[in-house]
C-alpha positions as CSV (number, residue, x, y, z in Angstrom):
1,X,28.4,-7.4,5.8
2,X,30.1,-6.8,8.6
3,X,28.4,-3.8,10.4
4,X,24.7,-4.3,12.4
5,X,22.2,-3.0,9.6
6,X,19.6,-0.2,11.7
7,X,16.1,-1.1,10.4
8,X,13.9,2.3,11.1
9,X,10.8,1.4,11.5
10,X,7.2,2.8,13.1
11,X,5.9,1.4,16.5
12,X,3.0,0.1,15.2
13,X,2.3,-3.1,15.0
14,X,1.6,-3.4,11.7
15,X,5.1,-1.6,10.5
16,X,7.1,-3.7,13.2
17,X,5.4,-7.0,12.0
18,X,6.3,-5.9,8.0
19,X,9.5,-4.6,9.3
20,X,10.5,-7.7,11.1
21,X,9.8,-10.1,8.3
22,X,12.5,-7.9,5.8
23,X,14.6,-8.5,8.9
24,X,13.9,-12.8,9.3
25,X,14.5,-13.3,5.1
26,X,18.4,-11.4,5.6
27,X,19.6,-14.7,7.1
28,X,23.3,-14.3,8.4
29,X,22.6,-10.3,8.8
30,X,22.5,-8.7,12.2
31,X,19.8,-6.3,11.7
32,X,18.7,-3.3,14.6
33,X,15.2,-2.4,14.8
34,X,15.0,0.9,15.7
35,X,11.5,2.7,16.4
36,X,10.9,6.1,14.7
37,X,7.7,9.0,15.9
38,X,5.9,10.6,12.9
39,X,3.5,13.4,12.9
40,X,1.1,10.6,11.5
41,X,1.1,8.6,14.7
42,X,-0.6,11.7,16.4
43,X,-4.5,11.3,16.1
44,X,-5.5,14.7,16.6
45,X,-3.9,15.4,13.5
46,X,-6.3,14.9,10.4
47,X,-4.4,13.0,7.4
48,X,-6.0,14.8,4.8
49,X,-4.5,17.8,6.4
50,X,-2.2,19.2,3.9
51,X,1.0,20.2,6.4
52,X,1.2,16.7,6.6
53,X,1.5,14.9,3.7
54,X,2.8,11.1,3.6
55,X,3.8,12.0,7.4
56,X,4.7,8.2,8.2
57,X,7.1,8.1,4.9
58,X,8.9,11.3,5.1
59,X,9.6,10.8,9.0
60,X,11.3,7.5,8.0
61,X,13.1,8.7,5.2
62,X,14.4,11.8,7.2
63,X,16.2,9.5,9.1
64,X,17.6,7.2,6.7
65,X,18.8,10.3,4.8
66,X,20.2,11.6,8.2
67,X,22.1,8.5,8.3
68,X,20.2,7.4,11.7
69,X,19.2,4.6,10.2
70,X,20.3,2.2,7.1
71,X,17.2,1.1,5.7
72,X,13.4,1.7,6.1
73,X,10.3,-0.5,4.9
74,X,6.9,0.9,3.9
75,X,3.9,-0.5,2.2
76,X,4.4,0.4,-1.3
77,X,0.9,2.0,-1.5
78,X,1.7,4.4,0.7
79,X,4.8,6.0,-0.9
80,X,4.7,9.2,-3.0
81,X,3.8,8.9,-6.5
82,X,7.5,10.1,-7.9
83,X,10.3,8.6,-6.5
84,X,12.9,10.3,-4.8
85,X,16.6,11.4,-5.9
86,X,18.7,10.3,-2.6
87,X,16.6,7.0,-2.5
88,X,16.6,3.5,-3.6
89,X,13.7,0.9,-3.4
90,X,16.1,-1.7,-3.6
91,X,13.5,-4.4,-2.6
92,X,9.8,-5.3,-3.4
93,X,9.6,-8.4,-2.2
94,X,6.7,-10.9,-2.8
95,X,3.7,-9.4,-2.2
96,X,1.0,-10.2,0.0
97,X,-2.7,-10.1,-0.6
98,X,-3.5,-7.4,-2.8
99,X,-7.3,-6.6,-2.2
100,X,-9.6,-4.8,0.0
101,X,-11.9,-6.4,2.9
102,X,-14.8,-5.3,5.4
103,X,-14.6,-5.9,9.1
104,X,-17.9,-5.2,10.1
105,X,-20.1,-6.6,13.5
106,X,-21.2,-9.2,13.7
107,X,-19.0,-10.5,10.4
108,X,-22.2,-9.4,8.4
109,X,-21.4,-8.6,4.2
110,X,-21.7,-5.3,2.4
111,X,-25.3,-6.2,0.7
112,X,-26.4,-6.6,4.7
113,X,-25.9,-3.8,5.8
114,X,-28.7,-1.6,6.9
115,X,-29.1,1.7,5.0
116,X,-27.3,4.8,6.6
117,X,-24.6,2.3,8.3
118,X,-21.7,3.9,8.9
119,X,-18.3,2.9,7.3
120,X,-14.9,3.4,8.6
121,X,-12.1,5.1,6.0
122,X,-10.2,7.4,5.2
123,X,-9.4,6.8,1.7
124,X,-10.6,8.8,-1.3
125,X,-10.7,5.8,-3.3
126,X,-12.3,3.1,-0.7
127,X,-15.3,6.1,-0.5
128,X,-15.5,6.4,-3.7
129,X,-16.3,2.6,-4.2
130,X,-18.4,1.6,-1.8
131,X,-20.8,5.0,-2.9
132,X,-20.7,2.9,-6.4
133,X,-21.6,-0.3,-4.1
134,X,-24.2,0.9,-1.9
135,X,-25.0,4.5,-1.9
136,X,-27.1,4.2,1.2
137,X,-24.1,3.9,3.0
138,X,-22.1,6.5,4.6
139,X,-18.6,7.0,5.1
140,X,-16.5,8.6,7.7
141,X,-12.9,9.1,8.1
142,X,-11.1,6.6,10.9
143,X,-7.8,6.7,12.6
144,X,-5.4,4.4,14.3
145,X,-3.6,1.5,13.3
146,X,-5.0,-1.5,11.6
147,X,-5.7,-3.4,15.1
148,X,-7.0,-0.4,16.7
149,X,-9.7,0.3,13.7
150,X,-10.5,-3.9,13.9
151,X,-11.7,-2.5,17.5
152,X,-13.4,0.8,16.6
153,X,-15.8,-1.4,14.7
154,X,-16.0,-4.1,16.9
155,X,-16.9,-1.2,20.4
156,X,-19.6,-0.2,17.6
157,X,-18.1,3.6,16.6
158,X,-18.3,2.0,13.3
159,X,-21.3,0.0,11.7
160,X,-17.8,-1.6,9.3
161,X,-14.3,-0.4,7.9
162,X,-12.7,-1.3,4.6
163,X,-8.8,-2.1,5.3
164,X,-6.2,-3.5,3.4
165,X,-6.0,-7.6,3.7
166,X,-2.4,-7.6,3.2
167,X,-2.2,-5.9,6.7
168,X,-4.8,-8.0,8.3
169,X,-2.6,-10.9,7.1
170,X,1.0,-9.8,8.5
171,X,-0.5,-9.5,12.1
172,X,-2.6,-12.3,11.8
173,X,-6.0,-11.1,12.2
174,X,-7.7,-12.6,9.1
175,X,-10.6,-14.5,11.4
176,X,-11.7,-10.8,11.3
177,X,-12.3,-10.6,8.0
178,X,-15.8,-10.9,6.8
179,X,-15.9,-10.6,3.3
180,X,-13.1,-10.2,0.5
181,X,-13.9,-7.6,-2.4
182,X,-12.8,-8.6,-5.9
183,X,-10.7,-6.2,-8.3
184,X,-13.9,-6.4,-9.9
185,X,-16.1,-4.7,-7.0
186,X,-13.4,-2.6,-5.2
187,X,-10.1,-1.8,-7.5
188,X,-7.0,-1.5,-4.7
189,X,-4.8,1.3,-4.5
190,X,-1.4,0.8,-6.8
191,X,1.0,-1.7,-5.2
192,X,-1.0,-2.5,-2.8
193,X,0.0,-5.5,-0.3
194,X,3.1,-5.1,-1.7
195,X,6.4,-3.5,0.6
196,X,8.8,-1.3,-0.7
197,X,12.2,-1.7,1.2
198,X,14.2,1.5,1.1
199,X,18.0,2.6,1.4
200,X,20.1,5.4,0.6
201,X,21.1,5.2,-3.4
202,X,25.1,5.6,-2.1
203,X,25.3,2.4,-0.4
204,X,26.1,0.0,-2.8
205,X,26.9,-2.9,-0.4
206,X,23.5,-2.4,1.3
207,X,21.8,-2.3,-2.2
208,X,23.8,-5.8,-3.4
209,X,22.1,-7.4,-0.4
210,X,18.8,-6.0,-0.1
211,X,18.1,-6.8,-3.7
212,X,18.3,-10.7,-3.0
213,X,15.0,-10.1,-1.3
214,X,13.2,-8.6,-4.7
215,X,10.7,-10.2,-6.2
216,X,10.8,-10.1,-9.9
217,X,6.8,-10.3,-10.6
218,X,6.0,-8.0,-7.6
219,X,8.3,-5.7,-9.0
220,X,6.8,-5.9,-12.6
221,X,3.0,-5.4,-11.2
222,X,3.6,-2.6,-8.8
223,X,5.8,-0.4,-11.6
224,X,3.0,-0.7,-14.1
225,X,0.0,0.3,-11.0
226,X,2.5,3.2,-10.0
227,X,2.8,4.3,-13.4
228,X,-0.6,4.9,-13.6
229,X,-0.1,7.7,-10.6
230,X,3.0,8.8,-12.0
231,X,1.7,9.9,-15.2
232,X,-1.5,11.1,-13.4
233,X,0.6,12.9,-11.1
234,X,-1.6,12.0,-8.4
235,X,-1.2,10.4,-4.5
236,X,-3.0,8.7,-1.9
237,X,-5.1,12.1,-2.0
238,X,-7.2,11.0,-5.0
239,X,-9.5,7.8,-5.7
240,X,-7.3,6.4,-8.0
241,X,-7.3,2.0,-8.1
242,X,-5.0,0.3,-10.4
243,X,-4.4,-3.5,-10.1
244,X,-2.1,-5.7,-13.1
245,X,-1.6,-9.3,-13.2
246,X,1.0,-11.3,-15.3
247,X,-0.6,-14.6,-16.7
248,X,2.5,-16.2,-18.9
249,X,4.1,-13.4,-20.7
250,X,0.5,-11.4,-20.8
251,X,0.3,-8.1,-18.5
252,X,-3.0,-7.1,-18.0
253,X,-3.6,-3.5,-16.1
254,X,-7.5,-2.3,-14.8
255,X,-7.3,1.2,-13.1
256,X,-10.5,3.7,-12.1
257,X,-10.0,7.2,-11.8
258,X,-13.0,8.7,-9.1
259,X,-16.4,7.7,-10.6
260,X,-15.0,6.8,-13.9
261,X,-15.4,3.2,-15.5
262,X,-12.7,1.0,-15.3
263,X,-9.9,1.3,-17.9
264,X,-8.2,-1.8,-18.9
265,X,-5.0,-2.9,-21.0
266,X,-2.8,-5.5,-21.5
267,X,0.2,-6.0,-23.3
268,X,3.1,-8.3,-24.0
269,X,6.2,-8.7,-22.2
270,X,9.8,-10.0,-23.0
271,X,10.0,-11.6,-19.7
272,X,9.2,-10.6,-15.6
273,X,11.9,-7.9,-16.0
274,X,10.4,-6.1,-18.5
275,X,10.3,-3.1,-16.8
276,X,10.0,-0.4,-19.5
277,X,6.7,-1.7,-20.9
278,X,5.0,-2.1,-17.4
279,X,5.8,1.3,-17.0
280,X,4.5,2.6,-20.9
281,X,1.3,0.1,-20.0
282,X,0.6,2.2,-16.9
283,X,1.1,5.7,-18.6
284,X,-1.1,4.2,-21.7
285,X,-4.3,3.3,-19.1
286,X,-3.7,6.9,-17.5
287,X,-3.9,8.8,-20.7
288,X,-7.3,7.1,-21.3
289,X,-8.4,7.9,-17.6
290,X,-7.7,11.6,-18.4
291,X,-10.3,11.5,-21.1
């Protein structure tokens, strides 16, 4: 392609790391990085505040659709449950890490923690997990990007936080991590550690080159965890986990609706394409989570 691709991306670290490494894989490309504002990025506004709803997403996407930029990358767990008309994910490529970890002082583990200690997040679904962990524990909403909450907890406003360790990963911050949480303890949030790379469904050339970067197994896991918030109709708003993993041609899905004990499935595939039955796996697991 001839014409310099515009990347839109957020000026965190975090989304410029992600969106930097899409940029590195499209060798022979000559790819813009442009810096887009969201609503999110302003931290006297509460994220659970209902006028703004997936504010970092729907920023980026206004200005691909505007044509202000070509293409856009988010982490996958972040995107709306139902995907939209005008958009294409037209990458997922290999994901990264997909499980939950503590940062806490001192680099001390859950079980060490004194009662009443304060954790750090703002997601339905971490809360919801470490009150099954520990319910001595408290919780508290935090903002700020991942390297800003690594130093909330570390000036002491937090006793921990539970983040992501796919984003610890990208911006190379992993010495902070003081102790990894198995599916089994802390089910992630659907696709995450995965990226979703995002262009407008008209731009065929775009699409023929971004898809080089998909990864066939990413793709397969993250449809069936999405499914699961698809059919539940649900967002980042709910405490909803869903993790799958492909062993040979086996797909195997666990997902945890709130309080509820873990649902899991597995079924078998034609091949890492398969697409349709990652998809009728996750709607399977969500009509048992509905019961």
């Amino acid at each position: 392609m001839n014409r310099t691709l515009r990347l839109g991306t957020r000026g965190s670290l975090l989304a410029k790391t992600q969106s930097q490494w899409v940029a590195d894989q499209l060798v022979g490309q000559h790819i813009d990085l442009q810096i887009i504002e969201t609503a999110g990025d302003d931290l006297n506004i509460s994220l659970t505040n209902p006028a703004v709803p997936g504010a970092f997403v729907n920023a980026l996407r206004q200005e691909l659709l505007a044509s202000n930029v070509d293409f856009i990358v988010h982490s996958f767990k972040d995107l709306p449950s139902m995907p939209h008309p005008e958009i294409l994910i037209a990458a997922i490529p290999a994901r990264e890490d997909h499980r939950d970890v503590l940062i806490s002082k001192n680099s001390v583990q859950l079980n060490q923690l004194p009662n009443g200690a304060l954790i750090g997040t703002s997601s339905p679904r971490r809360m919801a997990s470490i009150q099954q962990l520990n319910p001595t524990l408290r919780t508290e909403p935090i903002r700020g990007n991942v390297d800003s909450r690594i130093k909330k907890v570390r000036d002491g406003q937090y006793d921990a936080a539970i983040l992501a360790a796919a984003g610890i990963k990208r911006i190379g911050r992993q010495a902070d991590i003081a102790q990894y949480f198995d599916v089994s303890e802390i089910i992630p949030a659907p696709a995450q550690g995965a990226l979703a790379v995002e262009c407008r469904r008209t731009d065929y050339e775009l699409i023929k080159i971004l898809s080089q970067l998909d990864h066939a197994e990413s793709r397969l896991t993250s449809t069936a965890e999405r499914a699961v918030l698809q059919r539940l109709n649900a967002g980042c708003d709910l405490p909803i986990g869903a993790f799958a993993s492909l062993d040979g041609n086996q797909l195997t899905l666990t997902a945890q609706f709130g309080f509820q004990g873990y649902v899991t499935k597995s079924i078998r595939i034609n091949d890492s394409k398969d697409l349709q039955s990652a998809e009728l796996l996750g709607e399977s697991v969500a009509d048992e989570l509905r019961i």
